[in-house]
C-alpha positions, 0 to 999 in steps of 0.5 A: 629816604637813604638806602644802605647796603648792610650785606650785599643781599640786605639793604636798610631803608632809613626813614626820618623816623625808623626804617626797613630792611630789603632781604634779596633771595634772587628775585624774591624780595622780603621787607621787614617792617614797612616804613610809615604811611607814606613810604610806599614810593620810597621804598619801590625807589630804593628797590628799583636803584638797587636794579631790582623790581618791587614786583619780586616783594613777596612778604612783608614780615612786621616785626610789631603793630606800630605805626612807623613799621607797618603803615605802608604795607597794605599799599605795596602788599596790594600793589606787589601782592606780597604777604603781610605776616605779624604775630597773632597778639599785634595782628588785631591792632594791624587790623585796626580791631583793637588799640595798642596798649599805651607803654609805660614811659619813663620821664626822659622817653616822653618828650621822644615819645612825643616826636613818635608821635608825629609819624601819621596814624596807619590805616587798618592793614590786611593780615595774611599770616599770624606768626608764633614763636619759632615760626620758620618763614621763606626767605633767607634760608629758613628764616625764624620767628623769636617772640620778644614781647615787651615793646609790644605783647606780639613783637618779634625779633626775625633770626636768620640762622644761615647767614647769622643775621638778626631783626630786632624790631623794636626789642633792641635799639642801636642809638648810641649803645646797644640796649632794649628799645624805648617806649615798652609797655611791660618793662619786665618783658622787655628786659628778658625779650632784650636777653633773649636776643643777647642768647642768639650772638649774632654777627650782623644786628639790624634794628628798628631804630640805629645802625646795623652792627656786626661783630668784630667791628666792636668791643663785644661779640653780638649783643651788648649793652657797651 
């Protein structure tokens, strides 16, 4: 696992096959998405090199119900007693209730979505808050929940105001260019999920797959398809 620091009070975990994000308020510590069923150790390794306790996870905010982002909550949430935290429309496929809706591929995704594939399956995972749209979390100086379903029916960007950050999840993607991610299972959704997060401009971009992105180090403010 690598660890890189974005800002100095938000590290990125990066998997072999997407990754994490660490948010430091002191000694309250807040993980967006999880890493794979087996990142538990690594992630409690990254946070203790940083010179930080893994005791201090508070929440564990899921930003959709795929198995590389939520597989290794349970386990760090039940080791930390953190909070686990996803929108209502993926807490049954976290809970391992209901089956996630396959995506509509197009031909070029599918040998991606054949690699995806090889992430071990997730155990069925605690919910202990169903989010909603407009949902204010604590951590980050009020942190707010952006429903971009389109990837998922319950994904979720996570929109830090005060400090003009944003998680996509899976809703944008940063591999190569800026675009809406992969594997969608309403391609309609997707797109206007993807321009909603445009709307938001804003100067620190970390997604679920790809390097964080702050504006002015690129051509284009925020989002962009470029």
């Amino acid at each position: 696992m690598d660890s890189i620091e974005v800002l100095p009070r938000l590290h990125m975990f990066r998997f072999p096959i997407g990754q994490a994000y660490l948010w430091r308020d002191g000694a309250d510590l807040t993980l967006v998405d999880a890493g794979d069923v087996n990142a538990a150790a690594a992630v409690e390794g990254g946070i203790r090199a940083l010179g930080l306790d893994p005791a201090g996870i508070r929440r564990i905010v899921l930003t959709h119900g795929h198995r590389d982002h939520y597989g290794a909550a349970q386990e760090l949430a039940d080791r930390h007693g953190a909070d686990i935290m996803v929108h209502r429309l993926d807490a049954p496929v976290v809970r391992g209730e209901e089956r996630m809706p396959d995506p509509v591929l197009h031909d070029w995704e599918r040998p991606l979505y054949d690699h995806a594939l090889t992430v071990p399956e997730a155990p069925p995972t605690r919910v202990d808050r169903e989010l909603a749209d407009g949902d204010e979390l604590p951590f980050g100086g009020g942190a707010r929940v952006v429903h971009t379903p389109g990837h998922t029916p319950g994904s979720i960007g996570v929109h830090l105001p005060r400090h003009d950050v944003l998680f996509t999840g899976d809703a944008a993607a940063g591999v190569g260019g800026v675009t809406p991610g992969v594997f969608n299972t309403d391609h309609a959704q997707a797109e206007e999920s993807f321009h909603r997060l445009t709307a938001l401009r804003p100067a620190v971009l970390c997604f679920g797959h790809g390097d964080p992105r702050r504006r002015g180090r690129h051509s284009s403010p925020g989002l962009s398809t470029a």
